[in-house]
PDB file of N, CA, C and O in Angstrom:
ATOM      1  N   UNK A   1      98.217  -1.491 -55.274  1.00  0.00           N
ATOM      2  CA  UNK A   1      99.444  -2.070 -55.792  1.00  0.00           C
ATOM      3  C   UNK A   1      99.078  -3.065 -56.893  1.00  0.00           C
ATOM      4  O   UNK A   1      98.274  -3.975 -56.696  1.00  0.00           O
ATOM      5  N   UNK A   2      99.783  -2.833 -58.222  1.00  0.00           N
ATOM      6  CA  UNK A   2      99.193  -4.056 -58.890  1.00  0.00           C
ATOM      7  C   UNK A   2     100.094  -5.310 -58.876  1.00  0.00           C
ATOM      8  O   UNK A   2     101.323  -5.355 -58.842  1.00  0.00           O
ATOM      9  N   UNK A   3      99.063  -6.469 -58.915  1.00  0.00           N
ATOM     10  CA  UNK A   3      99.398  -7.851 -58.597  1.00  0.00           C
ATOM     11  C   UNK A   3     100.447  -8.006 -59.608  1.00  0.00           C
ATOM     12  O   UNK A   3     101.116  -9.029 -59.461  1.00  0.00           O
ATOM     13  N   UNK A   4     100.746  -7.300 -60.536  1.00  0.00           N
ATOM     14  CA  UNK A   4     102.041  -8.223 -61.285  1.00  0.00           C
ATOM     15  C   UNK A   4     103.333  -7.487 -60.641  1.00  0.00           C
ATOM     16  O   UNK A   4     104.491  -7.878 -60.790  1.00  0.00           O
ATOM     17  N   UNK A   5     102.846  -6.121 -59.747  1.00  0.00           N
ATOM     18  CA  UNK A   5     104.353  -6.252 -59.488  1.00  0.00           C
ATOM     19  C   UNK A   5     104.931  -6.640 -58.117  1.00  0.00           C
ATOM     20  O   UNK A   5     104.233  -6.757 -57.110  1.00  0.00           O
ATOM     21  N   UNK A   6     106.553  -6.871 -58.165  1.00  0.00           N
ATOM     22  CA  UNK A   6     106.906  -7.651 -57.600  1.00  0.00           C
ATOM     23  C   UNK A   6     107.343  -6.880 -56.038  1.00  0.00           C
ATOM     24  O   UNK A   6     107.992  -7.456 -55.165  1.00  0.00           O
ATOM     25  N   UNK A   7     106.856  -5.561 -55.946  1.00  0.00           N
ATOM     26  CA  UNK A   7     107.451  -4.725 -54.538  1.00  0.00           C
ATOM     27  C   UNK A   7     106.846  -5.247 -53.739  1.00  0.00           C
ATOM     28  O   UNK A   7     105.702  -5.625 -53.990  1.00  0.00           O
ATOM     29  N   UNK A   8     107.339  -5.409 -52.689  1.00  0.00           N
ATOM     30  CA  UNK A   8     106.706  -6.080 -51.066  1.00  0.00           C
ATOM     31  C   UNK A   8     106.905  -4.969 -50.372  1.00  0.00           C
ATOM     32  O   UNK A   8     107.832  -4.167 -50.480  1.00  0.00           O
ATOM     33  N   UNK A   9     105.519  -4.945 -49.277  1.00  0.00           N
ATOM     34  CA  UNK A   9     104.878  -4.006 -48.593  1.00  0.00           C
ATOM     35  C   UNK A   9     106.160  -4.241 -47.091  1.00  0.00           C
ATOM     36  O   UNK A   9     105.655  -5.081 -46.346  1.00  0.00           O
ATOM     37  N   UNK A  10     107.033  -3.940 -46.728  1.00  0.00           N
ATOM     38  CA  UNK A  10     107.862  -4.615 -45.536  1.00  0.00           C
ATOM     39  C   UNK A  10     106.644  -3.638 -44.301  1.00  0.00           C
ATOM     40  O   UNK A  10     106.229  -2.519 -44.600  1.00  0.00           O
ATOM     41  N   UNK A  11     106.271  -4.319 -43.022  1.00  0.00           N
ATOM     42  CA  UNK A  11     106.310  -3.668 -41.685  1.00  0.00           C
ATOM     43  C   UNK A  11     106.843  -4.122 -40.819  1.00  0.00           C
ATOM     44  O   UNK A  11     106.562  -5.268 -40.468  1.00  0.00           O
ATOM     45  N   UNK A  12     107.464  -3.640 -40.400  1.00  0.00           N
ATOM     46  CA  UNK A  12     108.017  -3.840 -38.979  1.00  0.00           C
ATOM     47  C   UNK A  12     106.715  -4.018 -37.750  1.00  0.00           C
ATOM     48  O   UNK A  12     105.563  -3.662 -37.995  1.00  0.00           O
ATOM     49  N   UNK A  13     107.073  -4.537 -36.615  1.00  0.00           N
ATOM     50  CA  UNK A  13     106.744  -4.945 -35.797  1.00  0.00           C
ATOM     51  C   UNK A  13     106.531  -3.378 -34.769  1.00  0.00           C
ATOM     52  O   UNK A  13     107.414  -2.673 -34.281  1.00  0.00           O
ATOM     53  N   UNK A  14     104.946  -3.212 -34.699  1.00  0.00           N
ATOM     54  CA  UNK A  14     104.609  -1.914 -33.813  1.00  0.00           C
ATOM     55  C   UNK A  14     105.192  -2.116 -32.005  1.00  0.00           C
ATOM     56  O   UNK A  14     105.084  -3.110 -31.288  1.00  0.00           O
ATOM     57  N   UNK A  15     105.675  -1.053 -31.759  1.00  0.00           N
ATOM     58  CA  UNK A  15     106.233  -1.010 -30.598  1.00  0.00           C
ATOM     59  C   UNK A  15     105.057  -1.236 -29.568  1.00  0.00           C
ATOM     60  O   UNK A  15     103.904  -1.091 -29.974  1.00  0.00           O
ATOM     61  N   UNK A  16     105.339  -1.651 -28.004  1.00  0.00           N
ATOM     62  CA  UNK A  16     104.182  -1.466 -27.194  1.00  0.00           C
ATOM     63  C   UNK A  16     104.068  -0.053 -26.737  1.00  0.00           C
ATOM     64  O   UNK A  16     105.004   0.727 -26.911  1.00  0.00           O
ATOM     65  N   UNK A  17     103.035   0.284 -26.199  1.00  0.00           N
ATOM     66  CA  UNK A  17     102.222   1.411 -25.639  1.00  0.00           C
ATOM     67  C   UNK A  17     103.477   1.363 -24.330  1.00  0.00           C
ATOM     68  O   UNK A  17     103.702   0.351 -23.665  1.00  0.00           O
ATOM     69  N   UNK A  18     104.252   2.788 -24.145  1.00  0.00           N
ATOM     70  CA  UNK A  18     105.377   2.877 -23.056  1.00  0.00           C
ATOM     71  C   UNK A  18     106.683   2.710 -23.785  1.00  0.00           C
ATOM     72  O   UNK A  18     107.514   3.481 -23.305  1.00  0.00           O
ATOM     73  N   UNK A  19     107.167   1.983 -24.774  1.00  0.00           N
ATOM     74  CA  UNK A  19     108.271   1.605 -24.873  1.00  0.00           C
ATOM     75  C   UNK A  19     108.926   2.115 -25.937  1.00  0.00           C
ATOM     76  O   UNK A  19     109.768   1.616 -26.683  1.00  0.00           O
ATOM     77  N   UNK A  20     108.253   3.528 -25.890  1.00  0.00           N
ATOM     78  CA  UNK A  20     108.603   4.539 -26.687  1.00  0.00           C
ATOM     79  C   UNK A  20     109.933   5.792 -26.232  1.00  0.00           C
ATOM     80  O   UNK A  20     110.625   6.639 -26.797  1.00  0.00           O
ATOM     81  N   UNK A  21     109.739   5.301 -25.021  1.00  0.00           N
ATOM     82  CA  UNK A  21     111.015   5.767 -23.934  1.00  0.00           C
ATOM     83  C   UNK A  21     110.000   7.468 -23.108  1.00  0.00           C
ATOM     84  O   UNK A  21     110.581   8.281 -22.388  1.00  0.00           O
ATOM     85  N   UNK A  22     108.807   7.550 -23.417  1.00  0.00           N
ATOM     86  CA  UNK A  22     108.078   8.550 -22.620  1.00  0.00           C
ATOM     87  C   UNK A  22     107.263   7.832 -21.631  1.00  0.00           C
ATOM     88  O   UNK A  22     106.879   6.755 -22.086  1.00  0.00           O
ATOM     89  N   UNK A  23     106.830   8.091 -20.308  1.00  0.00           N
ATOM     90  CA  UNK A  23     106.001   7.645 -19.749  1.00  0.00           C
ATOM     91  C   UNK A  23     105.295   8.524 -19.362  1.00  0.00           C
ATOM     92  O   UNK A  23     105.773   9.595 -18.989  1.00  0.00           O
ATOM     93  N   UNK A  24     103.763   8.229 -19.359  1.00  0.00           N
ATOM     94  CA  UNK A  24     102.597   9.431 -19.160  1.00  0.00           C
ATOM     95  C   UNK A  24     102.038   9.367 -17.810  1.00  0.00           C
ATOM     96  O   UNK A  24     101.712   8.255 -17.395  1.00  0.00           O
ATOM     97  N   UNK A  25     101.901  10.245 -17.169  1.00  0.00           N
ATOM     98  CA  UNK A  25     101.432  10.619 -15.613  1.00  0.00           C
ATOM     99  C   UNK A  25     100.452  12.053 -15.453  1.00  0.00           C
ATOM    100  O   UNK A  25     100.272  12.876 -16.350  1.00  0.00           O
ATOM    101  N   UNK A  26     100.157  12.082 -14.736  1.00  0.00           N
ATOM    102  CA  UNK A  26      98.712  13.335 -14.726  1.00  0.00           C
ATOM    103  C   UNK A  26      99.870  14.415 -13.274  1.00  0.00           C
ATOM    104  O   UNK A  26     100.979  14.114 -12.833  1.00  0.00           O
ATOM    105  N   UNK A  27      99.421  15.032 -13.100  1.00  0.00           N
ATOM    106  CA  UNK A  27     100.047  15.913 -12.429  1.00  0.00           C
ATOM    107  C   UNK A  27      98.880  17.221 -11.599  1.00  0.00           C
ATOM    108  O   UNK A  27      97.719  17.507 -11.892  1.00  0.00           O
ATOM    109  N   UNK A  28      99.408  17.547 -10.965  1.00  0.00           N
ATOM    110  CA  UNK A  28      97.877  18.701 -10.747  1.00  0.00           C
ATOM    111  C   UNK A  28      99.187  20.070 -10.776  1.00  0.00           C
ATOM    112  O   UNK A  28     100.322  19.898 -10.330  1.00  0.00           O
ATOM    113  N   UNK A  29      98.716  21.320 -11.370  1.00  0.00           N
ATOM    114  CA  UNK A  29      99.356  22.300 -11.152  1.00  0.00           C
ATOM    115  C   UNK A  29      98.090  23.177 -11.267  1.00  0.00           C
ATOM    116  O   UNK A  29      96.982  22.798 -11.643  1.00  0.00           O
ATOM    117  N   UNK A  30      98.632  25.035 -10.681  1.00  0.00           N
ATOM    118  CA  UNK A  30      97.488  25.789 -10.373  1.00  0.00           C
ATOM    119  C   UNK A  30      97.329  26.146 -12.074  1.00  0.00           C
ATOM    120  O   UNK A  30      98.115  26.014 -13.013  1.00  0.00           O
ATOM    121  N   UNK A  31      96.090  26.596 -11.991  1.00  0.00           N
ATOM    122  CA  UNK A  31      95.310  27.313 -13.339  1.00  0.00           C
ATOM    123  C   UNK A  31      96.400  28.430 -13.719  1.00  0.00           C
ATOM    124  O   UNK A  31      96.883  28.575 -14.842  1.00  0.00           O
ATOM    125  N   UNK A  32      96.678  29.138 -12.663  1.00  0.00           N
ATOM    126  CA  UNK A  32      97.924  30.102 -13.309  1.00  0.00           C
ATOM    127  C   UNK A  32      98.748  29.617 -13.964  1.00  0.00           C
ATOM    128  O   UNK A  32      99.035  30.148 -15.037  1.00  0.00           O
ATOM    129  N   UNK A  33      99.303  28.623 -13.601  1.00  0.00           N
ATOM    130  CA  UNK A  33     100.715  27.710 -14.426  1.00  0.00           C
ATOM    131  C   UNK A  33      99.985  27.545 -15.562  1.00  0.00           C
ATOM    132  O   UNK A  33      99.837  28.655 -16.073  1.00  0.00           O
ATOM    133  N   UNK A  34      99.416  26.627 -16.253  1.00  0.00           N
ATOM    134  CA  UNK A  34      97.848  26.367 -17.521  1.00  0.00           C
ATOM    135  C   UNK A  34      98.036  27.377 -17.874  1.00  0.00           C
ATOM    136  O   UNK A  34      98.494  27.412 -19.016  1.00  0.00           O
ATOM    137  N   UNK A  35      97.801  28.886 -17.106  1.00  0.00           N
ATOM    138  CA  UNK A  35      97.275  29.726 -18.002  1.00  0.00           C
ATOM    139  C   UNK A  35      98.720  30.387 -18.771  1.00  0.00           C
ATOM    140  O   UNK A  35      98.654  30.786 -19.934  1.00  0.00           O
ATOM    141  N   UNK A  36     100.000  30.447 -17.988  1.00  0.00           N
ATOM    142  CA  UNK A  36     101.115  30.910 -18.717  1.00  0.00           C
ATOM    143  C   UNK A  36     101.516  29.700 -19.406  1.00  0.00           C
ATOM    144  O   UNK A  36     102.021  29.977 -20.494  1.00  0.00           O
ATOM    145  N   UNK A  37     101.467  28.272 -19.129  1.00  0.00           N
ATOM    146  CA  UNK A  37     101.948  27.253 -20.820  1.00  0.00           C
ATOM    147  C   UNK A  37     101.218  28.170 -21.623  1.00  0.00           C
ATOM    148  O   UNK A  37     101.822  29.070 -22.205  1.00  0.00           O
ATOM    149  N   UNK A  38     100.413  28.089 -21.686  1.00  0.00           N
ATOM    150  CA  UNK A  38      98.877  28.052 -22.637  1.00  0.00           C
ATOM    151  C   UNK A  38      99.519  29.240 -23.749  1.00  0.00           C
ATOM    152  O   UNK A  38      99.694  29.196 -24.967  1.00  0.00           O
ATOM    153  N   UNK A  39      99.780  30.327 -22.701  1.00  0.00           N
ATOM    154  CA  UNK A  39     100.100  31.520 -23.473  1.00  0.00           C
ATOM    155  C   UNK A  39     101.404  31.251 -24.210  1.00  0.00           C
ATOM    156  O   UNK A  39     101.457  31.810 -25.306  1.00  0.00           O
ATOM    157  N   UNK A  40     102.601  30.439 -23.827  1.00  0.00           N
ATOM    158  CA  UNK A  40     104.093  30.433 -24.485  1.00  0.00           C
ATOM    159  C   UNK A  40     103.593  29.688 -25.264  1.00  0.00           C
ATOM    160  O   UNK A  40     104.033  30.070 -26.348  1.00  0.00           O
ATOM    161  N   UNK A  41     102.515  28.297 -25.549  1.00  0.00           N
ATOM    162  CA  UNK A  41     102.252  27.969 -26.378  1.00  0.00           C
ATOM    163  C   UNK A  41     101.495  28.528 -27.993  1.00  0.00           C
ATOM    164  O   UNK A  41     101.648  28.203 -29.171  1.00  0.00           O
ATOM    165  N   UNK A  42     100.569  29.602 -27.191  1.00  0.00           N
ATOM    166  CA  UNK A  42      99.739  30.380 -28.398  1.00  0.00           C
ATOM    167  C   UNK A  42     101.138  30.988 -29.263  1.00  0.00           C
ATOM    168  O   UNK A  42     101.022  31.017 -30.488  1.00  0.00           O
ATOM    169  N   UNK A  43     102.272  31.407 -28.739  1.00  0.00           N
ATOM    170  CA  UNK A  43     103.205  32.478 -29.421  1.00  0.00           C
ATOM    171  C   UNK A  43     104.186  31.569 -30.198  1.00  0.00           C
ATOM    172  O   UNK A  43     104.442  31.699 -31.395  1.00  0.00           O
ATOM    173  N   UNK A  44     104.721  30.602 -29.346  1.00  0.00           N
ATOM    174  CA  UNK A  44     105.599  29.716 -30.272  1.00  0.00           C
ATOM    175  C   UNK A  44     105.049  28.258 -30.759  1.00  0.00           C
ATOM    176  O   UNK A  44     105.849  27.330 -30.873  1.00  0.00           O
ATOM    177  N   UNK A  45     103.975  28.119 -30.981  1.00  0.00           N
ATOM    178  CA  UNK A  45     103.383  26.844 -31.809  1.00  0.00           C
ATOM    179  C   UNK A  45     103.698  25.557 -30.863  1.00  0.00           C
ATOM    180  O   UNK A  45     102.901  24.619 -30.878  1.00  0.00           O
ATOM    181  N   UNK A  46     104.675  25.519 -30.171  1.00  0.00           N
ATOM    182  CA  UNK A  46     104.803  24.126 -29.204  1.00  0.00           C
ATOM    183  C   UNK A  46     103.710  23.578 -28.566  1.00  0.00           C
ATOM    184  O   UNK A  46     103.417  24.291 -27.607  1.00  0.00           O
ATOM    185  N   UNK A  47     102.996  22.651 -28.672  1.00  0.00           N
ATOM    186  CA  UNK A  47     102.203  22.092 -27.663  1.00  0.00           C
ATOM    187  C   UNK A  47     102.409  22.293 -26.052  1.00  0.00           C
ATOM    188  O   UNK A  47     103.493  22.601 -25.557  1.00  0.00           O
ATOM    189  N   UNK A  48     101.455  22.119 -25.461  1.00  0.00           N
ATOM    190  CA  UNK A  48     101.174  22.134 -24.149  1.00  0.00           C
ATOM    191  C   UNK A  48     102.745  21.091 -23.209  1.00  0.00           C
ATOM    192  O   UNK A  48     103.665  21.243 -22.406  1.00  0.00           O
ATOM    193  N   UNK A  49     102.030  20.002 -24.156  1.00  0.00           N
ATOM    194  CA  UNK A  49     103.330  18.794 -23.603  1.00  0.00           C
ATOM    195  C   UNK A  49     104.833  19.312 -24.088  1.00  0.00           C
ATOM    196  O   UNK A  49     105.775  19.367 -23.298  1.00  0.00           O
ATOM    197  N   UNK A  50     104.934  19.678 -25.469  1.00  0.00           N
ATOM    198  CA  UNK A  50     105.861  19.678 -25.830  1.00  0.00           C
ATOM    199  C   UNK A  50     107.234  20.413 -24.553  1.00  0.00           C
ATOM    200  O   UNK A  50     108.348  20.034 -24.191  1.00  0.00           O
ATOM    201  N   UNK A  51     105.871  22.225 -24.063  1.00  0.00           N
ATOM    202  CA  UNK A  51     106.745  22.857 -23.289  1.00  0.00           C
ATOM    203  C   UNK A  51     107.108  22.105 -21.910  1.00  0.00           C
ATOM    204  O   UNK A  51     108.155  21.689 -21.414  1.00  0.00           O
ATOM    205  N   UNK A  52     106.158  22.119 -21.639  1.00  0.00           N
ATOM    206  CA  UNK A  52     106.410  21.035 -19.944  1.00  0.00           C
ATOM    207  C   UNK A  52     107.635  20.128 -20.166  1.00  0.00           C
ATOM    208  O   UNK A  52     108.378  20.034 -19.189  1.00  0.00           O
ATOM    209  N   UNK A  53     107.995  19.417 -21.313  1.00  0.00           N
ATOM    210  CA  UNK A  53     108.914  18.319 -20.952  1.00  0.00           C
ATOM    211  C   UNK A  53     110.305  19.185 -21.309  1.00  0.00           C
ATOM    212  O   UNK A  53     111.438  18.807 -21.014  1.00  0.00           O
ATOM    213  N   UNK A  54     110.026  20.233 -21.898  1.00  0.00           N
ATOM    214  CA  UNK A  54     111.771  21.482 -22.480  1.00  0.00           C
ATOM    215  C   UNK A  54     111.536  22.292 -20.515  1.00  0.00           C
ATOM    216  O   UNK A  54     112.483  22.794 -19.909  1.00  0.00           O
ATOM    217  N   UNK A  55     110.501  22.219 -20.097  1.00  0.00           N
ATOM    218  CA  UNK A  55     110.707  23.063 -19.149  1.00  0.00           C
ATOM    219  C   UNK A  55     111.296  22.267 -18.087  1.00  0.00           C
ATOM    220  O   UNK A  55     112.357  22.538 -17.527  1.00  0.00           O
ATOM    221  N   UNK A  56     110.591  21.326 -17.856  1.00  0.00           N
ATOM    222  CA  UNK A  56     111.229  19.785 -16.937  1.00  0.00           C
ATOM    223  C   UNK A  56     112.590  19.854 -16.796  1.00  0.00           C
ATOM    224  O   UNK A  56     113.316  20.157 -15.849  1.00  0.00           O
ATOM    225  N   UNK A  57     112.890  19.340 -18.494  1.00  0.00           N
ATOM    226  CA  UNK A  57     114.457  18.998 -18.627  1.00  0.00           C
ATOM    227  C   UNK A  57     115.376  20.158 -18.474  1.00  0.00           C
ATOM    228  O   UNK A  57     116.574  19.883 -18.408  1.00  0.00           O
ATOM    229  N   UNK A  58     114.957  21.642 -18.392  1.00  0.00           N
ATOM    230  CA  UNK A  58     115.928  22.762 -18.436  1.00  0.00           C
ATOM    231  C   UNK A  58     115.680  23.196 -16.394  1.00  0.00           C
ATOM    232  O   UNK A  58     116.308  23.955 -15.654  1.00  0.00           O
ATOM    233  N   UNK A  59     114.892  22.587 -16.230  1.00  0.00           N
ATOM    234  CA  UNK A  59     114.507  22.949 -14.322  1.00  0.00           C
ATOM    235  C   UNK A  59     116.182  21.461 -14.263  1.00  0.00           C
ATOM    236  O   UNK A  59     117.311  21.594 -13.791  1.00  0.00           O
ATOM    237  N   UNK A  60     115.514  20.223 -14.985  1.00  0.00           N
ATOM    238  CA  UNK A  60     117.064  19.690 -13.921  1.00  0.00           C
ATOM    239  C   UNK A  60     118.202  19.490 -14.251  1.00  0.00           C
ATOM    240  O   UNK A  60     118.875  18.684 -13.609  1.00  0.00           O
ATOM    241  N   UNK A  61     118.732  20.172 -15.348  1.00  0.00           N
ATOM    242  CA  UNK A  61     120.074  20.326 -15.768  1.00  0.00           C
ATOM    243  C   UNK A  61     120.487  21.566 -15.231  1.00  0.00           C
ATOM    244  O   UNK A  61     121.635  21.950 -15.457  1.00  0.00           O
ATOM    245  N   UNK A  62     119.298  22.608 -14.189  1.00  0.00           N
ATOM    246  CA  UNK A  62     120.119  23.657 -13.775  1.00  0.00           C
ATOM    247  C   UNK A  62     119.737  23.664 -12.187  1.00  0.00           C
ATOM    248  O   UNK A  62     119.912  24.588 -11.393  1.00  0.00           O
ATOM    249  N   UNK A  63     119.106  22.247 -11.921  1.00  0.00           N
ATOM    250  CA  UNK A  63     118.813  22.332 -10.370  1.00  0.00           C
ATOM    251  C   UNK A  63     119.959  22.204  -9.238  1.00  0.00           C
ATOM    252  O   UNK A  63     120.568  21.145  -9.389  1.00  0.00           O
ATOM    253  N   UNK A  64     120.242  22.659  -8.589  1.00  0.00           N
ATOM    254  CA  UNK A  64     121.176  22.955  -7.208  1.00  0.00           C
ATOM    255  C   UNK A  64     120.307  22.705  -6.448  1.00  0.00           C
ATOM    256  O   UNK A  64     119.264  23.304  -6.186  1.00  0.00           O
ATOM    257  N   UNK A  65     121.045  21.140  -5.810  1.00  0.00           N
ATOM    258  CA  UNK A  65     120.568  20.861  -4.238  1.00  0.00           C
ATOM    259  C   UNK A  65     121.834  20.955  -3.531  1.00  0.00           C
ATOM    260  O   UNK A  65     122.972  20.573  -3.806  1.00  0.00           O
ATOM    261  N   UNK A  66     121.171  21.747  -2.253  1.00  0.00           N
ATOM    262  CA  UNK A  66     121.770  22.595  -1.187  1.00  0.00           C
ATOM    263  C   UNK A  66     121.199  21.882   0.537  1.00  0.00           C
ATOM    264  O   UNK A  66     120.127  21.886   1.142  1.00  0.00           O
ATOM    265  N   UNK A  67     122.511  21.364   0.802  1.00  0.00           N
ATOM    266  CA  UNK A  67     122.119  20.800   1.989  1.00  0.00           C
ATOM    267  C   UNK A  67     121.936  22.509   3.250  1.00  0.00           C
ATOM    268  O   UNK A  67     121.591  22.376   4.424  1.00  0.00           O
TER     269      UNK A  67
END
């Protein structure tokens, strides 16, 4: 940037680690599950995470609990 001019660099204030509105947790599932993300991922470009959290959110907007 040159010193004569007058633009200012603005930053905002970095968010903390969490308060991004995701929270990260480990999970164990079988190698089969791994191995079908893995594959919906090779075909449609989505990350690993990306599918898990579309699969998450579409398991509980169609979950039925049944006493």
């Amino acid at each position: 940037m040159d010193a004569t001019n007058n633009e200012s660099l603005i930053l905002h204030p970095k968010r903390p680690k969490g308060d991004d509105g995701y929270k990260i947790f480990s999970i164990r599932i079988k190698e089969e599950t791994v191995s079908k993300i893995e594959s919906v991922s090779s075909k449609t470009g989505h990350t690993r995470n990306e599918l898990i959290g579309i699969f998450l959110e579409y398991a509980i907007e169609h979950c039925v609990i049944e006493d």
